[in-house]
C-alpha positions in Angstrom: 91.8 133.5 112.5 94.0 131.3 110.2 91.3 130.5 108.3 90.1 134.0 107.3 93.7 135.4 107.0 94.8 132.4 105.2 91.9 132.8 102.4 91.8 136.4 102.2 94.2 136.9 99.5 96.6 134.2 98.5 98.4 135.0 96.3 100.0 138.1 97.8 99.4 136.6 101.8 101.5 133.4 103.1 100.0 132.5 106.6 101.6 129.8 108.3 99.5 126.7 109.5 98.1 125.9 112.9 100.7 122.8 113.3 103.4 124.7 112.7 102.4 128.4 114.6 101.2 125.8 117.7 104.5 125.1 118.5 105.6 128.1 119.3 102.9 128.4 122.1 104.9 127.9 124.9 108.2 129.5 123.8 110.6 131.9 125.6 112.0 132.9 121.7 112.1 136.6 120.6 109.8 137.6 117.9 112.8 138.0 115.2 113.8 134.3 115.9 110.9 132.9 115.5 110.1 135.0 112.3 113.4 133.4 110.9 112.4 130.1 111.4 108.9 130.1 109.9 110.2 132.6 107.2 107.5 135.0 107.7 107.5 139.1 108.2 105.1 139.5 110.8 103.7 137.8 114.0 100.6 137.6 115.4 100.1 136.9 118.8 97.1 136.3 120.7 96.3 135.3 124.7 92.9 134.2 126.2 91.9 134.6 129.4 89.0 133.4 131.1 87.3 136.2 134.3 83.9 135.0 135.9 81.6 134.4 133.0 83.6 136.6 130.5 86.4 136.3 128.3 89.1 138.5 127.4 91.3 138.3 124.5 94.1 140.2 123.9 95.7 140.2 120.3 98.5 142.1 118.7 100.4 142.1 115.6 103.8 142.4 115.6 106.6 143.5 112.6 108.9 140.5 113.6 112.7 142.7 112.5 112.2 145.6 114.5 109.6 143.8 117.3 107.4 146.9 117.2 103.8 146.7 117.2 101.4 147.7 113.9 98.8 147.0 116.5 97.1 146.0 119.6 93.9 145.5 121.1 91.5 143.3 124.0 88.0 142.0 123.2 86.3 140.9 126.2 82.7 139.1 125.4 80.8 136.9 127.6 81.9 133.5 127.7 78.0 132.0 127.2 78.3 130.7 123.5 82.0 129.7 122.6 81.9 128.8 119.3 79.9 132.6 118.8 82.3 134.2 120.7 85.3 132.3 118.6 83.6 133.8 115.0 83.1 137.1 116.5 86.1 137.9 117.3 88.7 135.8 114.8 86.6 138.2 112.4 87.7 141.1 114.2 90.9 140.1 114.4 91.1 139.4 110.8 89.7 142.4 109.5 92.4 144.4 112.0 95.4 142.5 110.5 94.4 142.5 106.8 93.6 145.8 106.7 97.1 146.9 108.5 98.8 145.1 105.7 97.1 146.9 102.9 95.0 143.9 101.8 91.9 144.8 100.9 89.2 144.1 103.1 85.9 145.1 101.0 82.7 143.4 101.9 84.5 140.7 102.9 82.0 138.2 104.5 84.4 136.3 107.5 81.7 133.6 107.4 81.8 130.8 110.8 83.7 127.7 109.9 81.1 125.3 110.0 81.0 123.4 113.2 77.9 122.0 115.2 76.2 123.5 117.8 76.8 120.6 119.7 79.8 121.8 122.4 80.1 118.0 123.1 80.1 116.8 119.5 82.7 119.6 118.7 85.1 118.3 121.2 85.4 115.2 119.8 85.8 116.1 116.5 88.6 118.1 117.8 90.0 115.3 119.6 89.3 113.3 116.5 91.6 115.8 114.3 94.3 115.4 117.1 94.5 111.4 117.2 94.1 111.7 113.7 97.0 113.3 112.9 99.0 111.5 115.0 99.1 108.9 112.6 99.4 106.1 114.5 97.5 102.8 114.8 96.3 103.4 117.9 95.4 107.3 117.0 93.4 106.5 114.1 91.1 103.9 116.2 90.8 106.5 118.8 89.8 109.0 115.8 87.4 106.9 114.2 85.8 106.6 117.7 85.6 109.9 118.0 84.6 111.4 115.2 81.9 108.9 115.4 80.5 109.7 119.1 80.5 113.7 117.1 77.9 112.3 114.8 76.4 110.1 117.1 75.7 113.5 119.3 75.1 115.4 116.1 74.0 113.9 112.8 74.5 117.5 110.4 77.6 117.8 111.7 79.3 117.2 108.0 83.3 117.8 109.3 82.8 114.7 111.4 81.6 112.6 108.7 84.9 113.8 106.3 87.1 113.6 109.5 85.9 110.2 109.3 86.0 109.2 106.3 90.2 110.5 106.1 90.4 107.8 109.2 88.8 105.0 107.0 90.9 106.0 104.4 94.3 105.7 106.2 93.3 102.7 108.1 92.5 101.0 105.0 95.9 102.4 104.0 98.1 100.9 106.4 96.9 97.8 106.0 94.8 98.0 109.8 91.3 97.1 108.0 90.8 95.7 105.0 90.6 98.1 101.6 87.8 96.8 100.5 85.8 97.9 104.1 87.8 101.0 105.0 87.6 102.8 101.0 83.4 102.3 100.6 82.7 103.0 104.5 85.2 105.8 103.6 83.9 107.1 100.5 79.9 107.3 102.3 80.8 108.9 104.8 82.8 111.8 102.4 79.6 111.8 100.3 77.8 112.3 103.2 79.5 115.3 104.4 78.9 116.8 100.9 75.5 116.2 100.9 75.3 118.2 104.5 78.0 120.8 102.8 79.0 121.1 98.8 80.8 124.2 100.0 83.2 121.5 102.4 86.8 121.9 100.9 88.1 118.8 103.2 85.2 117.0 102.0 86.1 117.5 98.8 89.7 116.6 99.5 88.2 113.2 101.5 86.6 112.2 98.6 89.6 112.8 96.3 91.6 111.1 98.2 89.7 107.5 98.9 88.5 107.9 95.0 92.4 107.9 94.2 93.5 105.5 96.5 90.4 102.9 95.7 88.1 103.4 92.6 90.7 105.0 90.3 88.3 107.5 88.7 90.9 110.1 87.9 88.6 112.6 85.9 86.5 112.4 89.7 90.2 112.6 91.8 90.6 116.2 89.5 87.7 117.2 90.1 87.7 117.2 93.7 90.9 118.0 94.2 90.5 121.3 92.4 87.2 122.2 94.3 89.0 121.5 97.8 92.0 124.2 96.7 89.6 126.2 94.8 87.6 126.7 98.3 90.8 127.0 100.8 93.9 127.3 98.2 96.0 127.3 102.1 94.9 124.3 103.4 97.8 122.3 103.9 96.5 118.7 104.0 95.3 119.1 100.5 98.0 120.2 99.3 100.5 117.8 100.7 97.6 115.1 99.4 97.4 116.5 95.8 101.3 116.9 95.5 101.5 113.2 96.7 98.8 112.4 94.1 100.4 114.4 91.3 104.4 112.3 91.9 102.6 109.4 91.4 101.0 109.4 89.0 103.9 110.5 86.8 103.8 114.8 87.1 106.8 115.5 89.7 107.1 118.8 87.7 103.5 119.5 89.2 103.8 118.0 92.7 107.2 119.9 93.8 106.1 123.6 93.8 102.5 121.8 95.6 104.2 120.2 98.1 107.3 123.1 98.8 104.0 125.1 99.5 102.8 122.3 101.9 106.1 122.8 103.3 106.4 126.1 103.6 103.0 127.0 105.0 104.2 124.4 107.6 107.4 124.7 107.9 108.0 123.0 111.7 105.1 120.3 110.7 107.3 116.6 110.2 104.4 114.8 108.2 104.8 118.0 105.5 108.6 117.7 105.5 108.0 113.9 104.8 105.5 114.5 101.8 108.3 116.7 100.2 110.6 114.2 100.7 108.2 111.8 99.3 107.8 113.3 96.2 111.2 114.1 95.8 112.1 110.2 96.2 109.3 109.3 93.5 110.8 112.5 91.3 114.0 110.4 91.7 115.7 112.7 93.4 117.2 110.9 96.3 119.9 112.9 98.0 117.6 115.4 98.6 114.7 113.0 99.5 117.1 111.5 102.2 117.6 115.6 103.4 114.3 116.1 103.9 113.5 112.7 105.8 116.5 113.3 107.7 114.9 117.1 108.7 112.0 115.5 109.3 113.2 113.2 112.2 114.7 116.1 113.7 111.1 117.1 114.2 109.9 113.9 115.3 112.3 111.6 116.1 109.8 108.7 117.0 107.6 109.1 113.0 108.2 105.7 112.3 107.0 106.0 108.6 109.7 108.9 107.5 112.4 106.4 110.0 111.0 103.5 106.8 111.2 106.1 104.0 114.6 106.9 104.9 116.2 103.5 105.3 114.9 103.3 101.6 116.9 106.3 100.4 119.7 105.1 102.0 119.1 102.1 100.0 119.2 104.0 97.1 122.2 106.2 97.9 124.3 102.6 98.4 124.2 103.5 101.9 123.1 99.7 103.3 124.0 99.6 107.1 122.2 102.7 107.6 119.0 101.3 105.6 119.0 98.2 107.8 119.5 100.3 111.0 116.5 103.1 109.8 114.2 100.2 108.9 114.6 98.1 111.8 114.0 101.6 113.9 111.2 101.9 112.2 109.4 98.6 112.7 110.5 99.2 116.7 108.4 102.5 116.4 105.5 101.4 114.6 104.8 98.2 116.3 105.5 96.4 113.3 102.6 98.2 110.9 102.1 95.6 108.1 103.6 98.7 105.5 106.5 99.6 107.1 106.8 95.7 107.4 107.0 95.2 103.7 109.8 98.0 103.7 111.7 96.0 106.1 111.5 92.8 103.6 112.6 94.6 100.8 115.8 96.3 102.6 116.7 93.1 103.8 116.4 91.3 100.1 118.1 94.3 98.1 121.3 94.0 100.7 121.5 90.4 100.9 119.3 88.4 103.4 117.4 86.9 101.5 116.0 84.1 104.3 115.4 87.5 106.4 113.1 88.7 103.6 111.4 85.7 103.1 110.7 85.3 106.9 108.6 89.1 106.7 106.4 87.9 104.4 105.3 84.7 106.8 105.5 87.6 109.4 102.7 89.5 107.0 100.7 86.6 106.8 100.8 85.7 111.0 100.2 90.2 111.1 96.9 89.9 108.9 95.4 86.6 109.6 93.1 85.6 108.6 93.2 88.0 105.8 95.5 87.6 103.1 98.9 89.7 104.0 98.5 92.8 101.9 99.2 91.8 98.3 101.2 95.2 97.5 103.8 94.9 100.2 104.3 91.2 99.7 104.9 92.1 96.0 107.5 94.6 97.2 109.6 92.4 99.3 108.8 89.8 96.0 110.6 93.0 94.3 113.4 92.5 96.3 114.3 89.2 96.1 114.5 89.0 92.0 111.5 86.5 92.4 109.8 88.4 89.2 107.4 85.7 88.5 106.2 85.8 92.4 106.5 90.0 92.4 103.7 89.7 89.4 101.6 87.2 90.6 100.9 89.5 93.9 101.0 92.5 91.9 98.0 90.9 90.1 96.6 90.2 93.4 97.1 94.0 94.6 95.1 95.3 91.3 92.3 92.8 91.7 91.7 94.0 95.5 92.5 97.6 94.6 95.2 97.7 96.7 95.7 101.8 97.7 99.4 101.5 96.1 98.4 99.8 92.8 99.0 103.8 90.9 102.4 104.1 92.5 103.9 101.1 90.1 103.5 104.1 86.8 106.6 106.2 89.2 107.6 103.9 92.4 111.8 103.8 91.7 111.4 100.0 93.5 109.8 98.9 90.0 112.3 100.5 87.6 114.1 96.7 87.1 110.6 95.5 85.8 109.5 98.2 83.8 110.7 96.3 80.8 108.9 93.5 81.7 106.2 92.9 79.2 103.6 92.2 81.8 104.0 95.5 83.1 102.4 97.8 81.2 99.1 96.2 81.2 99.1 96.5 84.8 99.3 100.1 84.5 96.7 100.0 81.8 94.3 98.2 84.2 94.2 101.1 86.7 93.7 103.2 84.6 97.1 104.9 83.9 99.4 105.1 80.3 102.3 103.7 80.5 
């Protein structure tokens, strides 16, 4: 239902996203409240129930000020094909709600997301999607397996292969595998699920992303970025990625209004509250970054990456015991993740403990073995200590293994003191980006 009300009509239809309108599920709040906190006009709520071998759903929209129904009505259907009996009626539903709000209806063809037939497969690419978003170590091995046993069970089915390929990508991201495995297993398996489905906006977004993140094809990131909104201009993951992509590459006045969208379609969601704050750190606007990350640990008090991201605007607002305390929390949460790591070095160099800092980056090298710590973060803490001639050497490093981070030196505030530098602007050059 969110998809086919969500891509009706965009521009004159906001509907909120799954994340966010899933946590009202269980709540005792009136309509009007929870209307105020999502910022939205009307409500629509929906109950399943299961009788024998049949299935009734009830479903009624509701004009959240006054609580007075525009409509109500059951559909009861057998219960033998679920993913049949899902279509069916999230297209009647659809076409009841859009046409009560005056949007215009037409021919309007609610076509099936495209999911397999497999019932089996499409529970674990549903479980997948959950550990995925979790965003934890532990969640994206448990998504990779899973979105893995989906194509192992069904080989067409092309959401698996771009769930997958989203798990490579952050994996390789966080330092868990290294880049150079995570971004080309990524990037087959994205390519993969376009060859099953051109028509796959989170393919398209998959492939954006590990293409920004990896091969630094930026004529190819465009591309697919635009294809992914073009197909489902609502879907909040690509638009929290594009914003992201946009503030660093040097356009904040292009990522804000991308990701206050994000944000708004998802109001309650912390990782989209964290992406605005993101963007509004690299758009140098810090007291309202630090809002934001603040907001979001109101929703999340245990997202160890927004915890990291707000000792660092602490840091920037001179605010040092409470960047120390955030980071620390932070690395608590996370298990010491090799990033947020890197985070912790470069806190403890800008405020002063400088054996501290150097101790994180032995701690990077025992955390990777026997890889190589990841060049970017032990650049950052490098950052930190002054040590320019060390900060460039692994900055050279980071380029020459394509380090995920390498574009975020063109608007990263942590590189302003070396901008000058003469050997910075041909590091820029080298991925690709002007100075």
């Amino acid at each position: 239902m969110i998809a086919h009300l969500g891509g009706a009509d965009p521009s004159r239809l906001g509907v909120i996203a799954r994340t966010s309108a899933m946590h009202y599920r269980d709540t005792t709040k009136r309509a009007d409240e929870i209307a105020r906190e999502l910022g939205v006009t009307y409500l629509l709520e929906t109950s399943l129930r299961r009788i024998g071998s049949r299935v009734r759903v009830t479903a009624q929209l509701i004009e959240a000020q006054t609580q007075g129904h525009v409509w109500a009505e059951q559909y009861e259907r057998e219960a033998l094909d679920p993913l049949a009996l899902q279509q069916e009626v999230a297209a009647a539903v659809a076409r009841r709600t859009l046409s009560s709000l005056g949007v215009s209806v037409g021919n309007r063809d609610f076509k099936a997301e495209r999911h397999s037939n497999n019932s089996t497969a499409y529970e674990h690419y549903l479980r997948g999607r959950y550990y995925w978003a979790k965003d934890t170590i532990d969640g994206l091995e448990k998504a990779r397996d899973n979105f893995q046993r989906a194509i192992g069970l069904d080989p067409s089915y092309a959401r698996a292969y771009s769930g997958l390929a989203e798990t490579y990508a952050l994996l390789g991201s966080y330092g868990i595998m290294p880049i150079g495995e995570s971004h080309p297993l990524g990037r087959e398996a994205a390519l993969k699920a376009l060859q099953l489905d051109e028509s796959l906006a989170e393919a398209h977004r998959s492939l954006a992303t590990i293409v920004a993140d990896y091969y630094w094809d930026w004529k190819e990131v465009e591309r697919h970025y635009a294809r992914a909104i073009a197909l489902d201009p609502t879907d909040v993951t690509t638009l929290r990625f594009y914003s992201y992509y946009l503030a660093y590459t040097g356009r904040p006045a292009e990522a804000l209004p991308v990701a206050e969208q994000a944000r708004r379609l998802d109001p309650v969601s912390p990782i989209a509250r964290m992406n605005l704050g993101v963007v509004l750190r690299l758009s140098r606007r810090n007291d309202e970054s630090a809002r934001q990350f603040e907001e979001t640990l109101e929703l999340d008090a245990n997202f160890s990456l927004a915890q990291a991201l707000l000792g660092m605007a602490y840091l920037s607002n001179g605010m040092l015991d409470r960047a120390i305390a955030a980071v620390q929390k932070a690395r608590d949460l996370s298990g010491a993740r090799p990033d947020i790591v890197g985070f912790h070095g470069y806190i403890l160099a800008r405020t002063g403990h400088r054996d501290e800092a150097l101790k994180t980056i032995e701690e990077l090298r025992r955390l990777t073995h026997p890889r190589e710590p990841p060049p970017f973060t032990v650049a950052l803490v490098y950052v930190g200590l002054d040590d320019t001639n060390r900060a460039f050497e692994w900055l050279e490093k980071a380029i020459e293994a394509r380090s995920w981070e390498s574009p975020m030196l063109k608007a990263n505030p942590i590189f302003d003191n070396i901008r000058s530098d003469p050997r910075f602007p041909p590091l820029l050059n080298r991925i690709g980006l002007p100075d």
